[in-house]
C-alpha positions as CSV (number, residue, x, y, z in Angstrom):
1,X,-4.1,2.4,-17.2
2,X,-3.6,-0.6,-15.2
3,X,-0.8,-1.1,-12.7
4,X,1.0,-3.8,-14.9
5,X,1.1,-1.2,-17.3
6,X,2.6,1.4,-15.2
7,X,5.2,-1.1,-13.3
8,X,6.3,-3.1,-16.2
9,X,9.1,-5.8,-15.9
10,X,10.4,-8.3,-18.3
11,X,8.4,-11.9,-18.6
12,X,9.4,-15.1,-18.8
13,X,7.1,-18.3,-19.9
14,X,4.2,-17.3,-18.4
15,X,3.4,-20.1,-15.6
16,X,1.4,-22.8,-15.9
17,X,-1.8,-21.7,-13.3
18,X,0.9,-20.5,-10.4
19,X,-0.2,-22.4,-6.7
20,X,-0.3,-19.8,-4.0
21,X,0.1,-19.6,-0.6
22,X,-2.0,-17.3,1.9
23,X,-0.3,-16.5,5.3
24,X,-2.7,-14.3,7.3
25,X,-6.7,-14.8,6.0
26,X,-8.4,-12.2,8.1
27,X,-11.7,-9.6,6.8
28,X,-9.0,-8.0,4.7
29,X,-6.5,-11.0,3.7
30,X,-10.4,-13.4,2.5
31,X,-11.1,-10.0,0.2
32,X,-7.9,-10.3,-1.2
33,X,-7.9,-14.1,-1.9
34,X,-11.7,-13.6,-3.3
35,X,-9.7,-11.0,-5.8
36,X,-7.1,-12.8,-6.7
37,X,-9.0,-16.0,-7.0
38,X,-11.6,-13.8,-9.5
39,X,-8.5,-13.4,-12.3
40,X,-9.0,-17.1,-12.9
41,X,-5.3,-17.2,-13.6
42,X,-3.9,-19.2,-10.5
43,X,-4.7,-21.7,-8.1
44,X,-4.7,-21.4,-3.6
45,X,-2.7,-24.3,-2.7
46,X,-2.7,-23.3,1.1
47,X,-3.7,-21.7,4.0
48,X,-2.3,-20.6,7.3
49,X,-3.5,-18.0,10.1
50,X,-3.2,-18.0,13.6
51,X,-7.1,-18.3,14.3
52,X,-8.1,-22.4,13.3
53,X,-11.7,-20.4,12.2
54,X,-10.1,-17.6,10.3
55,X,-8.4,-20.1,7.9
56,X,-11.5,-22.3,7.8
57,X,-13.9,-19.3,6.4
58,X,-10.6,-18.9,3.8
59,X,-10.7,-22.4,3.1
60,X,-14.4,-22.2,2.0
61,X,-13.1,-19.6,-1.0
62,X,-10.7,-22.7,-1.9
63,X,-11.8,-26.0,-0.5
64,X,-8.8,-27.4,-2.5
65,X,-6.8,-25.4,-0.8
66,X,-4.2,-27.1,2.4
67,X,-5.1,-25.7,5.5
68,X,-1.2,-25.4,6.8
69,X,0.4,-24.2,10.5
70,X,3.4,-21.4,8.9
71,X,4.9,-20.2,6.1
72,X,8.1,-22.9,6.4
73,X,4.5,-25.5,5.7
74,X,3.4,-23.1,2.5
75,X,6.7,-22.6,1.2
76,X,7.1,-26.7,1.8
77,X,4.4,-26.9,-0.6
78,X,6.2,-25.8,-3.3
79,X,4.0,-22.8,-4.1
80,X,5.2,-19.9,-6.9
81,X,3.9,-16.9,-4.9
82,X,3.0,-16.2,-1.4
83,X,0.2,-13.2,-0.2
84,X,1.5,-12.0,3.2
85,X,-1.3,-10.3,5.9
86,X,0.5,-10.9,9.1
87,X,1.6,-8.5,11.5
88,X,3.9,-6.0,10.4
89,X,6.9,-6.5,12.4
90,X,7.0,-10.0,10.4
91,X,6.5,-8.2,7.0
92,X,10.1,-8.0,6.1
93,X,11.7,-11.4,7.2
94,X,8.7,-13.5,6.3
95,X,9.0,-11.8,2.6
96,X,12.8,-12.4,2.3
97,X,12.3,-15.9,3.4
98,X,10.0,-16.5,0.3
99,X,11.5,-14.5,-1.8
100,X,15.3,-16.6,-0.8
101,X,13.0,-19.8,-1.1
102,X,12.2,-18.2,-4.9
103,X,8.6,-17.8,-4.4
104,X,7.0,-14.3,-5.5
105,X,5.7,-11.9,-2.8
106,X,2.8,-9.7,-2.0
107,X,2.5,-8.3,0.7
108,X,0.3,-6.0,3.6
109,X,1.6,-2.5,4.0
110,X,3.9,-1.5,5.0
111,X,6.9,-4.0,4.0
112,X,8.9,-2.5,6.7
113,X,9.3,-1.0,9.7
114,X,11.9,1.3,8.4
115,X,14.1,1.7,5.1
116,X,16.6,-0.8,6.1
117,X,14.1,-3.9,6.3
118,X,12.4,-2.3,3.1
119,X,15.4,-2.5,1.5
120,X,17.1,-5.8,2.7
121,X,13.3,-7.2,1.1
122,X,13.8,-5.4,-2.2
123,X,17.4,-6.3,-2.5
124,X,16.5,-10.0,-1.9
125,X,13.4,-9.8,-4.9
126,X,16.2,-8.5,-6.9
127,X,18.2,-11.2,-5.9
128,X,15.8,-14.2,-6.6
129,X,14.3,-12.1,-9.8
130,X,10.9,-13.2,-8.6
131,X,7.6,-10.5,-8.5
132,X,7.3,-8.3,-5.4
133,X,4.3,-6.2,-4.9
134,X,2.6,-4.4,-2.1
135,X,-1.5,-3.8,-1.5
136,X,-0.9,0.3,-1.9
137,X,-4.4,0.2,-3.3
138,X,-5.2,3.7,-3.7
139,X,-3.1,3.7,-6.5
140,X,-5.7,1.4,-8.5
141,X,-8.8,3.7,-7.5
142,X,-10.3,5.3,-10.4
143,X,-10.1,8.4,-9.0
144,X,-6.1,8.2,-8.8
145,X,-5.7,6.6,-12.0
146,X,-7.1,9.7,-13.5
147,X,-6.0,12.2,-11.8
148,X,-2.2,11.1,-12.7
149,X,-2.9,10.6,-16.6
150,X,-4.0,14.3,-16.3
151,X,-0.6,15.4,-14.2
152,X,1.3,13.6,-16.9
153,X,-0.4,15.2,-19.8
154,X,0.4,17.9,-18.6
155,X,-3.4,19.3,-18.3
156,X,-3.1,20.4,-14.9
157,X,0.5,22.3,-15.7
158,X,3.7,22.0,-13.5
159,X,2.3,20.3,-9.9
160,X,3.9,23.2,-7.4
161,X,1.6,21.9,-4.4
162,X,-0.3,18.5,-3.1
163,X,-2.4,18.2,0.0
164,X,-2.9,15.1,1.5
165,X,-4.9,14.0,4.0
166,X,-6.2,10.5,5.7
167,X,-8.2,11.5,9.3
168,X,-9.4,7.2,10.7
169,X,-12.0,7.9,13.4
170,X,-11.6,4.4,14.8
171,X,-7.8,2.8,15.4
172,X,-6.8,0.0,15.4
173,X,-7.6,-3.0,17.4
174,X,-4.3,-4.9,18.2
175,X,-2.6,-4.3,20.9
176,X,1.2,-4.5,18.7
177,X,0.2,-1.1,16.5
178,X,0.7,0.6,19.8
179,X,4.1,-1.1,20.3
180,X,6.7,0.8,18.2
181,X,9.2,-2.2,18.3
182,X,6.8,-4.0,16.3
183,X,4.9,-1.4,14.4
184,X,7.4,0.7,13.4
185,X,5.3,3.6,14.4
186,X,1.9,5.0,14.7
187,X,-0.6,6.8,11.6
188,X,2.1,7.6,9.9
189,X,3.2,4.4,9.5
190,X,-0.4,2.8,8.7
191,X,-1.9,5.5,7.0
192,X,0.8,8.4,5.8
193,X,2.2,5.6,3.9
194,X,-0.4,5.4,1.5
195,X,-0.1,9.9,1.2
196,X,3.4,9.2,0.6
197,X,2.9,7.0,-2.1
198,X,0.3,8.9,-4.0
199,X,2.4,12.0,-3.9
200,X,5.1,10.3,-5.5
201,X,3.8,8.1,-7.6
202,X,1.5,10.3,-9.1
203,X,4.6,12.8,-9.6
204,X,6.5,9.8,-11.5
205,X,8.7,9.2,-8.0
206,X,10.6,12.8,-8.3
207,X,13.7,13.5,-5.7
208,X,13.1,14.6,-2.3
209,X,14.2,17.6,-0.5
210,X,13.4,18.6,3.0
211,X,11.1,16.5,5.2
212,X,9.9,17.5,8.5
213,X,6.9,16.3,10.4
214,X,5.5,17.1,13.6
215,X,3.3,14.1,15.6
216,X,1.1,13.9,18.8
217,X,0.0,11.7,21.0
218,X,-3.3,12.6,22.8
219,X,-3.3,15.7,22.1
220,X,0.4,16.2,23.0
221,X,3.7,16.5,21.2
222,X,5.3,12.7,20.8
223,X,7.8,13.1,23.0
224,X,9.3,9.8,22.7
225,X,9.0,7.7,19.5
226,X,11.3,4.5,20.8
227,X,8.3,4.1,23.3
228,X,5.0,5.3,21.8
229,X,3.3,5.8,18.5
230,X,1.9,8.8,17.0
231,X,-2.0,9.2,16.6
232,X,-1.8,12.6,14.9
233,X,0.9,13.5,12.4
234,X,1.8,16.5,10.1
235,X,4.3,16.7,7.6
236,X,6.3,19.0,4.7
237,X,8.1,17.3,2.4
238,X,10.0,19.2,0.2
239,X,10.6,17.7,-3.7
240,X,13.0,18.4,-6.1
241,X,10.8,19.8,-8.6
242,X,10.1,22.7,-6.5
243,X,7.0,21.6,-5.5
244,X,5.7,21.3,-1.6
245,X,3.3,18.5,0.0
246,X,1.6,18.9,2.6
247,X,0.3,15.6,4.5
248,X,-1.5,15.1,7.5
249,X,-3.3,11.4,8.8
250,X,-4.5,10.1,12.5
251,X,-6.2,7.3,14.5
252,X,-9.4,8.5,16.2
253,X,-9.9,12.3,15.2
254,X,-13.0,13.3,16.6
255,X,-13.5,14.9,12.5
256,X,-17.5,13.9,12.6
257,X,-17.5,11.6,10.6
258,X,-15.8,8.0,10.4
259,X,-12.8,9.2,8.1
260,X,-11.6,12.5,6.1
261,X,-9.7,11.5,2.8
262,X,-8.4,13.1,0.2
263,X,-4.9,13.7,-2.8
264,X,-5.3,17.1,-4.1
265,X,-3.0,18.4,-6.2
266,X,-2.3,22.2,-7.8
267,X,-0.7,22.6,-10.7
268,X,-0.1,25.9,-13.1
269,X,-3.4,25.2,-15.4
270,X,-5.6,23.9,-12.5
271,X,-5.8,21.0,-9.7
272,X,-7.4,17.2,-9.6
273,X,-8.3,16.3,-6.5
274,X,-9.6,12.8,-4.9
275,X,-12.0,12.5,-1.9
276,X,-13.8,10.0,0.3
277,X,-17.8,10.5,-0.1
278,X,-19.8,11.2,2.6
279,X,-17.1,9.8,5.3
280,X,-16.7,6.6,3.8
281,X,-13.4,4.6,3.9
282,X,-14.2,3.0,0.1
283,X,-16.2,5.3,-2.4
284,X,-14.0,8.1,-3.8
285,X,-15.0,10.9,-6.3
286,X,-12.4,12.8,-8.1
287,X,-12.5,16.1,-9.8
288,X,-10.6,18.3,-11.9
289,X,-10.4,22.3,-10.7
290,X,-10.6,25.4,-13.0
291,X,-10.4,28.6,-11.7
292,X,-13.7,28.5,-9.4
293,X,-15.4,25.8,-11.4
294,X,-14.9,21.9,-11.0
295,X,-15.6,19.0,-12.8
296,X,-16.6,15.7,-12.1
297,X,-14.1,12.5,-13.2
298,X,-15.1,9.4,-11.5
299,X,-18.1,8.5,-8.8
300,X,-18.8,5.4,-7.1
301,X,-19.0,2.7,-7.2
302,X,-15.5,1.6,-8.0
303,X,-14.1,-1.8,-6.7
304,X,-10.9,-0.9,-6.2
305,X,-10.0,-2.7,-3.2
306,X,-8.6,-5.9,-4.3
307,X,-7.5,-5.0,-7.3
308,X,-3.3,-4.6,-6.6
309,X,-3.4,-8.2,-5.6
310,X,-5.1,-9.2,-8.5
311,X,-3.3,-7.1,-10.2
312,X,-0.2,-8.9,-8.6
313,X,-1.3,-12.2,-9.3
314,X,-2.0,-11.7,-13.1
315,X,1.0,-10.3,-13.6
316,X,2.7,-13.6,-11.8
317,X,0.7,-15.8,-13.8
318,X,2.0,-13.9,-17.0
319,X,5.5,-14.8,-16.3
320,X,6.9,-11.5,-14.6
321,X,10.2,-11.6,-13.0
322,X,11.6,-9.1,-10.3
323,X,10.3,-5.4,-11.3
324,X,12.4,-2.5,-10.6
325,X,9.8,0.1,-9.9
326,X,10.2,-2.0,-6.4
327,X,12.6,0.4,-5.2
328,X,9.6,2.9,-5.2
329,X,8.6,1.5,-2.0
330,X,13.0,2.2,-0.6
331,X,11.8,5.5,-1.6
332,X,8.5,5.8,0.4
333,X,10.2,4.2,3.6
334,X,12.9,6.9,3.4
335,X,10.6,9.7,4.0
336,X,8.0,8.0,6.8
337,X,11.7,7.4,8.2
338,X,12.8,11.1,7.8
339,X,8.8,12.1,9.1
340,X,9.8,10.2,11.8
341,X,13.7,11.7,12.6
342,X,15.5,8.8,12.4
């Protein structure tokens, strides 16, 4: 099941080979250009990063491409859709100025820093009734694919518990992740985001309950999240449905390997579960439980990682207006916000 099948909006005349605009072509935002560039169904018109090199190695993916100074240059260009991998305290304004400029948005996770600037985005895609996607990419693995057809079908029975878990052994290397102001907050914010997603997409985006969440700050309780950021996080949240999950991420857990990833879930008939393989951030196996036996669903290799922006762009190029499953991602922000007390 692809993702345009599961977040379906109306289309219009499909476009005619949509122009694109790149702001932000580092390691991660080339991959995702490379992706998008693979559907064959659009065209990069520009390019603009910070670092003169960065956007040279991005310009030799699209040597037709304009190699531009902001986003006011890309959205000069006239382009239909922008793919934003800038810092995150820019996420939300740069988003709602393409979006008010009517150019199509996806962008790096998360889109906010809280549920207000996630919602002041969605409200403006609504607004323009233009395409607005974010690169939660675990939801294209295999792995997660299959193990929500299975919840749906009911194989697994009623879901009553999920465990989710994202241990980094490394952190990252910019100096603004550690400034809440402009991170919005620590692991939770960079990795819990894609738990909270997976728990409640793969649930089909139940109600939430209780949330509480405890984080740490080398090795000691947080005590002050308006002036650091959390590198070890646990959290309940509480749905509707009865059902518990359980979450817990961090930057630079000394775990012995360089990260510890998985999405179980436990349901009345049996449990699906997806994990990382052998430590590694990309290859994922799934399984399906029974009793004390398991059984294999997907192994690598799986190319998942670019494919919500391609994903994105095919859907652009198709004609696809503003999408409502959008507010998903007000949901997601409500709870990091709630993990966080505020």
């Amino acid at each position: 099941m692809t993702q345009q099948a599961l977040f379906k909006s109306s289309p219009e005349t499909a476009l005619a080979r949509p122009r694109l605009g790149f702001l932000g072509v580092g390691w991660i935002g080339r991959h995702r250009m490379q992706a998008i560039l693979g559907t064959g169904s659009v065209d990069v018109a520009a390019i603009a990063d910070p670092s003169a090199d960065m956007a040279a190695e991005a310009g030799k993916l699209a040597p037709e491409a304009k190699l531009v100074s902001s986003l006011d240059d890309i959205l000069d260009l006239g382009v239909d859709g922008v793919v934003i991998a800038t810092p995150s305290a820019m996420h939300a304004e740069q988003s709602i100025q393409a979006l008010e400029r009517g150019v199509a948005v996806f962008c790096q996770k998360p889109l906010g820093r809280n549920v207000a600037e996630v919602q002041a985005v969605v409200d403006a895609a609504r607004k323009a009734d233009r395409l607005l996607c974010v690169d939660l990419s675990y939801r294209l693995t295999e792995g997660m694919r299959r193990i929500r057809e299975m919840i749906n079908s009911g194989e697994v029975g009623r879901i009553y518990a999920v465990d989710l878990v994202f241990h980094n052994a490394y952190g990252p290397d910019k100096p603004w992740f550690y400034d809440p102001a402009l991170s919005g907050g620590g692991c939770v914010m960079d990795l819990g985001v894609h738990l909270v997603d997976l728990a409640l997409w793969a649930l089909n985006n139940p109600g939430v309950g209780s949330v509480s969440g405890k984080l740490f700050s080398g090795g000691a309780p947080l005590k002050d999240v308006t002036s650091q950021v959390e590198d070890y996080a646990v959290a309940t949240i509480e749905l509707e449905t009865g059902a518990v999950v359980q979450l817990a991420c961090s930057w630079k857990l000394q775990a012995g390997c360089d990260a510890v990833i998985s999405a179980t879930f436990y349901g009345t008939k049996g449990g699906v579960s997806m994990r990382n393989v052998n430590g590694s951030f990309y290859d994922f196996t799934a399984e399906r439980y029974r009793g004390t036996s398991r059984e294999t669903l997907t192994m690598p290799p799986d190319e998942w990682g670019g494919r919500a922006a391609a994903d994105w762009a095919s859907r652009l190029a198709a004609g696809e207006r503003f999408d409502p499953a959008a507010e998903e991602l007000v949901a997601v922000s409500r709870v990091l916000d709630r993990i966080y007390g505020r």
